[in-house]
C-alpha positions in Angstrom: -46.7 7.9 4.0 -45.4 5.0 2.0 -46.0 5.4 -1.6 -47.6 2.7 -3.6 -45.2 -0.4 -4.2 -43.9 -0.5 -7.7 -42.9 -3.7 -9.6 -40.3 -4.1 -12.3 -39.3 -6.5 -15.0 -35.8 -7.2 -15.1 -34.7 -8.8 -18.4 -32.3 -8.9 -20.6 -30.0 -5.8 -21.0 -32.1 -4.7 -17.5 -31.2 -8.1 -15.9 -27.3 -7.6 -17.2 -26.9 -4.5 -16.0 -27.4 -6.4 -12.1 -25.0 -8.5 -13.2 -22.2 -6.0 -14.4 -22.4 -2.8 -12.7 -23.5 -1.3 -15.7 -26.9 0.7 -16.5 -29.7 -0.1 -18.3 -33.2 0.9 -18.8 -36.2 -0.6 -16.7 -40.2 -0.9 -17.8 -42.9 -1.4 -15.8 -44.4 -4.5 -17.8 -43.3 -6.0 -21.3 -43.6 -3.6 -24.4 -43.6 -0.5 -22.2 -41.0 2.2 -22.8 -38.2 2.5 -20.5 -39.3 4.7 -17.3 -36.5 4.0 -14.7 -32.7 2.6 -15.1 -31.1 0.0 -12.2 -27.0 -0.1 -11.8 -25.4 -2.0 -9.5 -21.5 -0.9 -8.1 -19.5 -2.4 -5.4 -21.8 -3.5 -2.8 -24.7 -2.0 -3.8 -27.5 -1.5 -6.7 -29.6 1.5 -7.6 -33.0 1.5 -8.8 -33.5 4.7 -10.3 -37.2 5.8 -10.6 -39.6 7.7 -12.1 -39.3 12.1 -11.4 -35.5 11.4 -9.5 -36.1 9.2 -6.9 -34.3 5.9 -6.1 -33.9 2.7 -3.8 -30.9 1.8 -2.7 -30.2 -1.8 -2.6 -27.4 -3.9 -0.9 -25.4 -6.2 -2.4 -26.7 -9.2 -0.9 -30.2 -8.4 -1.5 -29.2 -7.8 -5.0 -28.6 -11.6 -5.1 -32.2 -11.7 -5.1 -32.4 -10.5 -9.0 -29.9 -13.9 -9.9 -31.4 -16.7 -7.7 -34.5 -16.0 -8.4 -35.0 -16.0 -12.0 -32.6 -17.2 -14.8 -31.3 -14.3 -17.6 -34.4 -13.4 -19.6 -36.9 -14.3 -17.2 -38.8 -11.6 -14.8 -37.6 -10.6 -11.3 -39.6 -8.3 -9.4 -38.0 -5.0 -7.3 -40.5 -6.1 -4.5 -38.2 -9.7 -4.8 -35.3 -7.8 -4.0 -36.4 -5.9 -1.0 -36.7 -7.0 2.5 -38.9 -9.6 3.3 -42.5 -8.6 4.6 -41.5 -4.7 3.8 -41.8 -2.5 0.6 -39.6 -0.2 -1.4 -40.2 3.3 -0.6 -39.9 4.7 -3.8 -40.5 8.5 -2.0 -37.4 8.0 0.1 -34.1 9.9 -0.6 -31.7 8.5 -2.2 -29.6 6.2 -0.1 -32.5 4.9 1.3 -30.5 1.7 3.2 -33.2 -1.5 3.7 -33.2 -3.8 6.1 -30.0 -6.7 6.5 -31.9 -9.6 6.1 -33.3 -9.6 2.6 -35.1 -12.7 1.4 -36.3 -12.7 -2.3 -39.3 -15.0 -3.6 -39.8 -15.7 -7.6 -43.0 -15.6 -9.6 -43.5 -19.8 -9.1 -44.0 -17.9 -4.9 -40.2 -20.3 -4.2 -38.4 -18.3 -1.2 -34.6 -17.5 -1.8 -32.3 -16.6 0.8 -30.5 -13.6 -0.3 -28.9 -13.0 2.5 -26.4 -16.2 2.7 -23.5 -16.6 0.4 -22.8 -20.0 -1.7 -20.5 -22.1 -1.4 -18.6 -20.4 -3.9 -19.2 -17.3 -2.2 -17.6 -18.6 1.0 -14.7 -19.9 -0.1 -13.8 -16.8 -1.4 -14.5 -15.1 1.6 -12.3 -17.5 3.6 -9.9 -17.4 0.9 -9.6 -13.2 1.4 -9.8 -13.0 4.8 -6.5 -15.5 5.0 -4.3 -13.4 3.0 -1.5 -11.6 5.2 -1.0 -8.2 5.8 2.2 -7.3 4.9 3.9 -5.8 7.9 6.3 -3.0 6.9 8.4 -0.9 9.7 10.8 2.1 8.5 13.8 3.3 10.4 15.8 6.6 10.4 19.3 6.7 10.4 22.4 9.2 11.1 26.1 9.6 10.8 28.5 12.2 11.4 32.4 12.4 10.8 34.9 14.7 11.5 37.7 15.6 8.4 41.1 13.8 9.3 44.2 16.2 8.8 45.7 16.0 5.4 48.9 14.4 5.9 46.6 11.8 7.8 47.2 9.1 4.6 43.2 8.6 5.9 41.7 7.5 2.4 38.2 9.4 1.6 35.6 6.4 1.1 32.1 7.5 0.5 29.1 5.2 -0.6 30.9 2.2 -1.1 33.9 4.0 -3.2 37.3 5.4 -3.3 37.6 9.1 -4.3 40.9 9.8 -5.4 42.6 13.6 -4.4 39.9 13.8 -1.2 40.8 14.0 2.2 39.2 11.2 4.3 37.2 11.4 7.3 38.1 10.2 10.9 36.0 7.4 12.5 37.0 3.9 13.8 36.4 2.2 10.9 36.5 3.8 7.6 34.1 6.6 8.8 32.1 5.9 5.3 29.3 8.7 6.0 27.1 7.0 3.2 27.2 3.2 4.3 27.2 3.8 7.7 24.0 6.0 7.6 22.5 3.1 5.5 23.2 0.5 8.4 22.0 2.9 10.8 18.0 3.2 9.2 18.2 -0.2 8.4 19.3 -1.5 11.7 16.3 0.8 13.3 14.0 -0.6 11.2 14.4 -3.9 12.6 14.3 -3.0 16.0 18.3 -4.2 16.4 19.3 -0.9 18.4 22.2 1.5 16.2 25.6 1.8 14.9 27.3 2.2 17.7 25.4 -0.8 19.5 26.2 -2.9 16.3 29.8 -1.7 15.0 30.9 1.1 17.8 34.2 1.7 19.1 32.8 -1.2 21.9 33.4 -3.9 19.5 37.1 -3.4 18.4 36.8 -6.5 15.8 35.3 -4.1 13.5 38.1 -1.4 13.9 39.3 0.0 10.8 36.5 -2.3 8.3 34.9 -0.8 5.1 31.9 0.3 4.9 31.0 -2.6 2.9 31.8 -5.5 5.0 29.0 -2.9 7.7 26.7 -3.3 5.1 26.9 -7.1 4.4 26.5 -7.8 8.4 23.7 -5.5 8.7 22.1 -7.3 6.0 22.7 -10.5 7.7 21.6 -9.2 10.9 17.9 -7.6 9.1 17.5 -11.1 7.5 18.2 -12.9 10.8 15.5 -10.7 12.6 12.9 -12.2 10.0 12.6 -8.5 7.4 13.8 -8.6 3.9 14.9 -4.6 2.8 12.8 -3.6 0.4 14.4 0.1 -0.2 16.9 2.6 1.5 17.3 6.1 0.9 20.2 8.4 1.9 21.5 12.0 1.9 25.1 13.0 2.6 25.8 16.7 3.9 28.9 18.6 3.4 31.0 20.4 0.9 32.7 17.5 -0.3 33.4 15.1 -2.2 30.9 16.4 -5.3 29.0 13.2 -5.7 27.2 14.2 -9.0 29.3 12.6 -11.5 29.2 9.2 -9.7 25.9 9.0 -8.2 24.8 6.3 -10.4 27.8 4.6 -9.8 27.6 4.6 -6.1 24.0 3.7 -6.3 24.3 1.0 -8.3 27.3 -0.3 -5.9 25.2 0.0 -2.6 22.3 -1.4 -4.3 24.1 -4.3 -5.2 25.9 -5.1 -1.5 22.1 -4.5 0.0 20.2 -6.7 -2.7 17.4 -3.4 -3.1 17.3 -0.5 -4.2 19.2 2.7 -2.7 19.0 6.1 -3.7 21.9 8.4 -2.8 21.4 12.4 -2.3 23.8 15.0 -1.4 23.2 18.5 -0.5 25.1 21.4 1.6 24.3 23.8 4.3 25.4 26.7 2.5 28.8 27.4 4.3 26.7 27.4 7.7 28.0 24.9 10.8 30.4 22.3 10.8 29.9 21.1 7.1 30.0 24.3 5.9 33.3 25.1 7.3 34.4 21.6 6.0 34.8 20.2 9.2 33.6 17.6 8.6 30.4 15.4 7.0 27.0 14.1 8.3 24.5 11.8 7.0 20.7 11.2 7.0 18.6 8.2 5.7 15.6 6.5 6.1 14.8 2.5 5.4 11.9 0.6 4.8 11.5 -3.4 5.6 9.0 -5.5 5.8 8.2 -8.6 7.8 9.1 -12.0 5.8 6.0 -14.7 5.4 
């Protein structure tokens, strides 16, 4: 059975706590001591009771506690629960009421908590119309082979020259790096691969650095309506060492791209074609997202 309704006075810290999401205590009538607390969080206010038990009230109904009566006035816990219905203070917690709440002061003037102000709206409108931003990663891979060493092949990697290194064989400057970079990036725009962009198909781009790759794939992801917004990349073989100029060669690729790239190297411990130095691979991953 229903237990007997009980009624509240909410006022001043009691009446705050509504407001804030804090706690405070409740009292059955003026001058009593506190026997119950009420918080309200996101969406919702408790009314604890007497011996553990509690109402749960939504955060429309809630309304109820600051249309009905101005701060330091009384407000009622029957005001606050649905209309025609009573609090069941011998429910569990969680105890969900009714949607449409309506609450009524002392002067017997209905409120209806259950539609939002005009304040209230326009924020509602104004939250609903913000866009999603629409991100889309990409994955992206590049091999080489090692060019023989009387080749004259220079060694580019990440955007530099390394001085002393063999080079790699490829149709344009086989830069592992940038080419793995334009490879996620170009996937993550939907515009097909390297080869489909800058392969051996399209002879205008024979023999260009991996810069001028870089600067068209750019071009191409801003064209395509996505702005980069980071790119990440690993290069695979024995060498060149990167470590010494990492930052450099981040800092270089970062520029070229406009965001930020992070450059990683790693070996396969003497297994496969980059551990017999054969040659060099690649692996990145990119990250756009859709422009306004």
């Amino acid at each position: 059975m229903r237990s007997k309704r009980r009624q509240f006075i909410l006022e001043g810290e009691a009446g705050r706590a509504i407001d804030d999401g804090s706690t405070a205590n409740l009292t059955s009538a003026p001058g009593d001591k506190p026997r119950s607390s009420a918080t309200r969080g996101r969406g919702w206010a408790s009314i604890g009771l007497p011996h553990g038990k509690k109402v749960m009230l939504n955060g429309m109904t809630t309304k109820a506690f600051d249309d009905s009566a101005p701060a330091g006035s009384a407000a009622h816990e029957d005001s606050a629960t649905t209309a025609g219905s009573e609090a069941d203070a011998g429910s569990p917690a969680g105890l969900e009421p009714s949607a449409n709440a309506g609450a009524k002061t002392d002067a017997g003037a209905d409120t209806n908590a259950g539609t939002d102000t005009n304040a209230d709206a326009e924020m509602n409108a104004q939250s609903h119309a913000v866009p999603v931003p629409q991100f889309r990663t990409g994955i992206g891979f590049d091999t080489h082979a090692f060019a023989e060493p009387d080749s004259g092949r220079k060694m580019m990697m990440a955007c530099l020259e390394w001085p002393g290194e063999v080079g790699l064989e490829g149709h344009s400057d086989a830069d592992v790096a940038a080419h793995t970079c334009c490879d996620a990036l170009l996937a993550a725009a939907g515009l097909g691969d390297l080869g489909t962009n800058f392969g051996t198909s399209r002879p205008e781009w024979a023999g260009a650095p991996g810069e001028a790759l870089m600067r068209e794939t750019v071009r191409l992801v801003n064209e395509a309506g996505y702005e980069i917004v980071n790119v990440s990349v690993q290069i695979i073989g024995e060498r060149p060492r990167i470590g010494k100029r990492r930052s450099e060669a981040e800092v270089r690729m970062s520029e070229i791209l406009g965001a930020p790239v992070n450059l990683a190297a790693s070996t396969t411990d003497k297994l496969g074609f980059a551990g017999r130095s054969e040659g060099m691979a690649g692996i990145g991953s990119a990250l756009v997202v859709k422009k306004n």
